[in-house]
N, C-alpha and C positions, 0 to 999 in steps of 0.2 A: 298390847297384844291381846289378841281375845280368847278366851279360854273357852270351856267347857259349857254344854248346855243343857236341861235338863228334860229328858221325857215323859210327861206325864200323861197317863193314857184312864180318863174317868167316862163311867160311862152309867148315865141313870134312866132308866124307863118305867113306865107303865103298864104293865100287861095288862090283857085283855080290853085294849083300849082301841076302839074301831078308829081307822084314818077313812075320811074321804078324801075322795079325788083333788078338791077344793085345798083341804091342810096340805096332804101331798104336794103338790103343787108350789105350795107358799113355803114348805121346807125345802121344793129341790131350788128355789130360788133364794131362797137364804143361803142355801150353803151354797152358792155359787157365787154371792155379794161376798158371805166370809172369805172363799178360798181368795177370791180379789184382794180384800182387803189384807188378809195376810201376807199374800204376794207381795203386795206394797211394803210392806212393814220390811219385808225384807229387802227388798230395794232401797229402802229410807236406810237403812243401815248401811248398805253397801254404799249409796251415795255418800253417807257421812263422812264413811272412810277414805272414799277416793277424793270428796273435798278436802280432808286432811292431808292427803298425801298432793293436794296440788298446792294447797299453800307449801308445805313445805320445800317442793319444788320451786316456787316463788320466793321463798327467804333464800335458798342457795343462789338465786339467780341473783337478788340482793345484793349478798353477800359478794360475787365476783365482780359483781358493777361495782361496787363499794371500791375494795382493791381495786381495780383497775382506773377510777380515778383518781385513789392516792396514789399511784403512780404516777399517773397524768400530771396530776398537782408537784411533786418531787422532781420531776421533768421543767415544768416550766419556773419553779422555784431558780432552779440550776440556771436555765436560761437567761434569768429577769436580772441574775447578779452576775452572768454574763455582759451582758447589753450594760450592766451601771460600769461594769469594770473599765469595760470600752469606752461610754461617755466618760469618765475621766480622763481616760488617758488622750481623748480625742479632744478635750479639754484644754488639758496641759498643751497638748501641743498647737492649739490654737493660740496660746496667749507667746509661744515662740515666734509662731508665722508670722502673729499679727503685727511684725514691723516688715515683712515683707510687702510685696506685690497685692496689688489690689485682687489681681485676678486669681492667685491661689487662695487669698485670703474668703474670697467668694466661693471658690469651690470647697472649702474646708467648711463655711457656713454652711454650704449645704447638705456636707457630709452630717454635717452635727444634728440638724433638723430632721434630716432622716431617721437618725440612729432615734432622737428622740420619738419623732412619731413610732419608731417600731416599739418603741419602750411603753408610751403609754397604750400601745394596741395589747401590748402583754398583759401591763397592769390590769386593764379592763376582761381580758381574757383569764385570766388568775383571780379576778374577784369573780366573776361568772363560775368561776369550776370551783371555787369554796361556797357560794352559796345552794352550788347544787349538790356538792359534798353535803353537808349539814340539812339537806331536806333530805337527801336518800338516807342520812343514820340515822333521823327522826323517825321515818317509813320504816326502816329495817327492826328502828327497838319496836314497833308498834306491831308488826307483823310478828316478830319474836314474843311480846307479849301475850299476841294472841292463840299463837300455837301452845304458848305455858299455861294460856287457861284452858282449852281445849282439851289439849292432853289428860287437865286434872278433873276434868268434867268426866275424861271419858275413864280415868280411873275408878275415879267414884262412884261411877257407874257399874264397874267392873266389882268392884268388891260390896257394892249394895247387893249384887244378883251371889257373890259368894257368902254374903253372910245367909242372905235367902233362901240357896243351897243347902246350908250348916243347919240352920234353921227345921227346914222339913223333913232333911234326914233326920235329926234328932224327933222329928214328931214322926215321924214313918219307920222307927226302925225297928219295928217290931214285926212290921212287913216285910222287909226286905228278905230275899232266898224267897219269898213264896209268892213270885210271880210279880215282884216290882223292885225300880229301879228306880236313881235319881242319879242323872250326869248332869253336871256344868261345861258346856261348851259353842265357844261361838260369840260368847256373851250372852247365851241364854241357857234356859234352866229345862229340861227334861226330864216330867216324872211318866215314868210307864207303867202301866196296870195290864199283864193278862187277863185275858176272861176268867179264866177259871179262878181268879179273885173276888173278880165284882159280879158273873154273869149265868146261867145257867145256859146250855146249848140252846139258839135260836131263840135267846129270849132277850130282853134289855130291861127287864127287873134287876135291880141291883140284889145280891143278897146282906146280910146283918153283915159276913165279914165286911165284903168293899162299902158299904156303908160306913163301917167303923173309918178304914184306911180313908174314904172320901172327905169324912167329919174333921177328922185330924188333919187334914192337908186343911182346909177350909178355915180351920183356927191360924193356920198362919199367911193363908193370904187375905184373912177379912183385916189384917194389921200392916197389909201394905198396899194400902189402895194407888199407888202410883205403877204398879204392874200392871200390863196388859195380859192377858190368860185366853189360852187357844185349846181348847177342847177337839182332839181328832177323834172318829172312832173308826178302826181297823178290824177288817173280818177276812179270811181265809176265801179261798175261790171255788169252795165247795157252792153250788146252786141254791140258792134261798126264796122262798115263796112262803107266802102263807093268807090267811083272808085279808090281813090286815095291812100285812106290807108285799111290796113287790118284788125285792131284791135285797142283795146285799147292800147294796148302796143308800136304800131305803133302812134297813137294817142297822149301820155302822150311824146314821144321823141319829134315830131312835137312842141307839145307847148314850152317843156325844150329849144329847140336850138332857136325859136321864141324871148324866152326872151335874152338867148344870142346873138342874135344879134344886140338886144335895147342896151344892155349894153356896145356894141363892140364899137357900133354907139356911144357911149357918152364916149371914151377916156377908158375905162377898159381895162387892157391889156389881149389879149386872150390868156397868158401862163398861167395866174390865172385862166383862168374858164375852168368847167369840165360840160360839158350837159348829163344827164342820164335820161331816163325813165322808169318809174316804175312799168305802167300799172295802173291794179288793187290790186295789188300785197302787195302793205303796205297799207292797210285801217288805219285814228285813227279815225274809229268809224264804229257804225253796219252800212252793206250795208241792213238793213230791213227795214229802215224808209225812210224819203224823208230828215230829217234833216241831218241826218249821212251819206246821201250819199254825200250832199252838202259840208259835213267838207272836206270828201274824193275828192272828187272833185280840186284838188289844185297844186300849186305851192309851193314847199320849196326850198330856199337860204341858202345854209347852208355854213359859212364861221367859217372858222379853220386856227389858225397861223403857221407860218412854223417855223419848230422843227430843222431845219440844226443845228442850233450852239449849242443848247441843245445834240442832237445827237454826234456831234463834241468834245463835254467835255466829254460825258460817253466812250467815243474812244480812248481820249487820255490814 
């Protein structure tokens, strides 16, 4: 079952730093490759799941084919010591007849020949449903097996992303109540940063605090380089322009790659990070108040484990 995930919202820039058209350009096309790629990531998981949940619909189907031919086989058990009971006694009473009549003695012969052909049609029919008994329970432990590594795969997983959780609260808790957050759920890790931690109004300089809070996240994921790390940045719907940038959306990127670069800068490997911005685009709360624009207003870290060897088993 999947739990809890974590928000994490960094956000690092440069002020006073002219964009051209040119950069422009090559970030709204980055962040258009990331949100892709992200998308995916959450598709890859969601497939994972539902591959799990078809084999497991495949073991129960197993499992009733299973029973249903030790049924089968218990049926025809019954029957096979039916048919020998009869050849005996069809037996015995042949070795009666046989000082009778030629002509009943002929038809009891062929009484007996029948009963036999039916008997070896059974025999052969009874080995046929054991051998295919014992390749379905070979199928069934193999399939059983691999939902038991599956399962432990995906725990593993589960409590690598909780000790990771454990992990950066203990390095962030000095932050937390002032403007950040860290949930586990989903199977992934969500850290969140308002502005007013890392940002000054319409700026994507980080200040010395979110610096500090960015440095100390960064100490624990430069120690888990098999995390993938998704930088979003969120801005309110208030109108944003300036010489440099065009929008909020232009805006919310500036601070995402800001923070990646705090992070770059403190040993995290940049094949793990993904910088995307959002704009205004995902509000979690009304833009009609001044509090809700402030939630919106944010940085989210959102870190997700990588599913290779997960994938790799439902492959094989």
């Amino acid at each position: 079952m999947v739990k809890k995930v974590i928000l994490l919202f960094v956000v690092v820039g440069t002020l006073n730093s002219c964009v051209s058209k040119k950069i422009y350009e090559e970030l709204d096309d980055k962040y258009t490759n990331l949100r892709s790629s992200n998308s995916a990531l959450i598709r890859e998981k969601d497939d994972l799941l539902a591959s799990k949940k078809a084999v497991d619909a495949k073991l129960e189907n197993l499992k009733s084919e299973f029973s249903e031919l030790s049924t089968s086989k218990e049926i025809l058990d019954t029957e096979f010591a039916s048919l020998q009971h009869k050849y005996k006694n069809l037996d015995e009473s042949y070795k009666v007849l046989s000082t009778q009549s030629l002509k009943k003695l002929a038809e009891q012969a062929a009484k007996n020949q029948e009963l036999l052909a039916q008997l070896e049609e059974k025999e052969k029919t009874l080995a046929a449903e054991s051998i295919r008994l014992e390749k379905l329970q070979k199928e069934l432990s193999q399939r059983s097996a691999q939902i038991n590594e599956l399962q432990s795969l995906i725990d593993a997983k589960e409590a690598q992303m909780q000790q990771l959780k454990n992990a950066i609260s203990n390095a962030l808790h000095n932050f937390e109540g002032k403007g950040l957050t860290v949930v586990h759920k989903n199977g992934k890790i969500y850290v969140s940063m308002e502005n007013k931690l890392l940002f000054n109004s319409g700026s994507w300089a980080v200040g010395a605090e979110g610096k500090k809070a960015v440095e100390q996240l960064a100490s624990v994921l430069s120690e888990n380089t098999d995390i993938n790390v998704l930088i979003e940045g969120h801005t309110d719907n208030d109108p944003y322009a300036s010489a440099v940038l065009l929008d909020n959306w232009d805006l919310s990127v500036k601070r995402a790659t800001a923070i990646v670069r705090i992070l770059k800068g403190k040993d995290v490997n940049p094949t793990q990070i993904t910088a995307a911005g959002r704009g205004e685009f995902s509000p979690v709360d009304t833009n009609k108040t001044t509090a809700g624009k402030a939630k919106n207003r944010r940085i989210e870290i959102i870190l997700a484990p990588n599913f290779d060897e997960i994938s790799k088993l439902l492959n094989e």
